[in-house]
N, C-alpha and C positions, 0 to 999 in steps of 0.2 A: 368497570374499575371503580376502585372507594377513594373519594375525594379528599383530600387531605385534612380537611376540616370535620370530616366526619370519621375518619381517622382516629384525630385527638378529641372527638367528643368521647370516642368509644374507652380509646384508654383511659381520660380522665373518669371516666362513668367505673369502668374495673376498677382502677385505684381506688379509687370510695369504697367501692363497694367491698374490697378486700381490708379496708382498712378500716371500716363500721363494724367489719365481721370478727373481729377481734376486740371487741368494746363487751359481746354479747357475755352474761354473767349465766354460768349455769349451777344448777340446786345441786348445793354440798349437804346432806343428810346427812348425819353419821345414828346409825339404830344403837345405841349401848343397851348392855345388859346388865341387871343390877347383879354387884358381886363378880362380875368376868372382867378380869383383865384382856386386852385385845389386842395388847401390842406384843413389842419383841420382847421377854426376859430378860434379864440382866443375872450377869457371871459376876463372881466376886472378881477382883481385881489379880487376888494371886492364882487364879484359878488358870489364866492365862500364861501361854508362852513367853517368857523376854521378847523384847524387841530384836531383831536381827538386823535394824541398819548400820548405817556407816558411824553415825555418832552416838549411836545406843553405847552407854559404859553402863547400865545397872544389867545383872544380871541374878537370878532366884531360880530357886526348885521349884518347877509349877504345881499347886498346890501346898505350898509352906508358905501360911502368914506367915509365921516370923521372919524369914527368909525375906520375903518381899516387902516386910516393914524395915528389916536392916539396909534391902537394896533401895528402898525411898528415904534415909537418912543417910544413908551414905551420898547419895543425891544433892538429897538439900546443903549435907556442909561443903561439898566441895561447889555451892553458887554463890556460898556464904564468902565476901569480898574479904571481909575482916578474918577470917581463917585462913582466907586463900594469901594472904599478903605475911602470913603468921604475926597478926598481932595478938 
């Protein structure tokens, strides 16, 4: 049978040893290429759907800037306090 002193030698020796192992730093390389982009793309902004939650009010034709430039002004004056109070 394991004496109880050698017990908590044992677990104190784990917990080091689990908790050093987390300190260890490993090689972040990254190889770029010249001229290639490598990440995600990016969509113009009206290219996308409206939002569909609870507090979404702008609504656009996806794909119509205008549309989605009217739906981000329409936005902005109704945060606008000084309109919202009609002064």
């Amino acid at each position: 049978m394991i004496s109880a002193r050698k017990l908590v030698v044992a677990i104190a020796a784990l917990a080091a040893t689990a908790g050093l192992t987390g300190c260890g730093e490993t090689e972040q390389v990254i190889m770029y290429q010249q001229g290639k982009y490598q990440g995600k793309p990016d969509t113009r902004p009206w290219d996308n759907d409206p939002g569909a939650g609870l507090y979404t009010t702008s609504t656009w034709t996806k794909g119509d800037k205008s549309s989605w430039e009217a739906a981000l002004k329409s936005r902005s004056q109704s945060q606008n306090e000084y309109v919202r109070i009609g002064g």
